[in-house]
N, C-alpha and C positions, 0 to 999 in steps of 0.2 A: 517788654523790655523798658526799662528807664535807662534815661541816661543823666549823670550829673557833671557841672564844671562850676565851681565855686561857690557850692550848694552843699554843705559840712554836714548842718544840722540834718536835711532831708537824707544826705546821704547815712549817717549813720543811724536815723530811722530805720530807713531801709534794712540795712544789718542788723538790726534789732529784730527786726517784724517778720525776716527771710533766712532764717542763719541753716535755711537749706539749699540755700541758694549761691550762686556765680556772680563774679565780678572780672571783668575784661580792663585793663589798667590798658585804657589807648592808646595813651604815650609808649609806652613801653611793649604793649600787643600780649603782654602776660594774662592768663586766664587763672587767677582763682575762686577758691573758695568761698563762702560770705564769711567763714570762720576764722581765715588764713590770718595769723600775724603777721605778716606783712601788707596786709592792705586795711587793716583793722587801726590803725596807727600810725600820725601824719611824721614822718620823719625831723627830726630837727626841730621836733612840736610845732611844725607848719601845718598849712592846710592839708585836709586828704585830699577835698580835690580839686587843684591846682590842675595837678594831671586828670583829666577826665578818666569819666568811671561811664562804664555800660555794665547794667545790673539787672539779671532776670533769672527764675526759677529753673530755666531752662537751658545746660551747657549745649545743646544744639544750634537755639536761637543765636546765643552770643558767637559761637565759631561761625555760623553762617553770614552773621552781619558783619565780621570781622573779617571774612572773607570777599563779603562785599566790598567792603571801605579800603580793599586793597595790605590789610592785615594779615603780617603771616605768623597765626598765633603761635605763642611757645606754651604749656604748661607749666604751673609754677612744681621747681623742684621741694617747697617747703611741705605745703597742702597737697599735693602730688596728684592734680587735677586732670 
């Protein structure tokens, strides 16, 4: 698992190099896709990630550490994770 917070450039590496992969929107507890339009692009052309990002191959990993941090994850309704 990585995790990013005001880290653009790495983080959209990452979506580049994983686009089979998850992304946890912490602020928000949302669990998408690496592909989902809406985490693929910073709102308002700000940064992605302002709002920190937990990013790994594996939606297990990410629910479980989500549910560590006190996370009660939602699935995004767009990527439908």
């Amino acid at each position: 698992m990585r995790r990013f917070e005001n880290k653009d450039a790495e983080y959209v590496a990452w979506l580049e190099h994983n686009q089979a992969g998850f992304v946890l929107n912490v602020g928000s507890a949302m669990l998408h896709t690496a592909q989902c339009g809406y985490i693929s692009w910073p709102l308002g052309g700000g940064s992605h990630t302002a709002a920190p990002k937990a990013c790994s191959l594996e939606r297990e990993e990410l629910e479980r550490w989500g549910r560590e941090a006190g996370l009660s994850i939602i699935p995004c309704s767009k990527c439908k994770t």
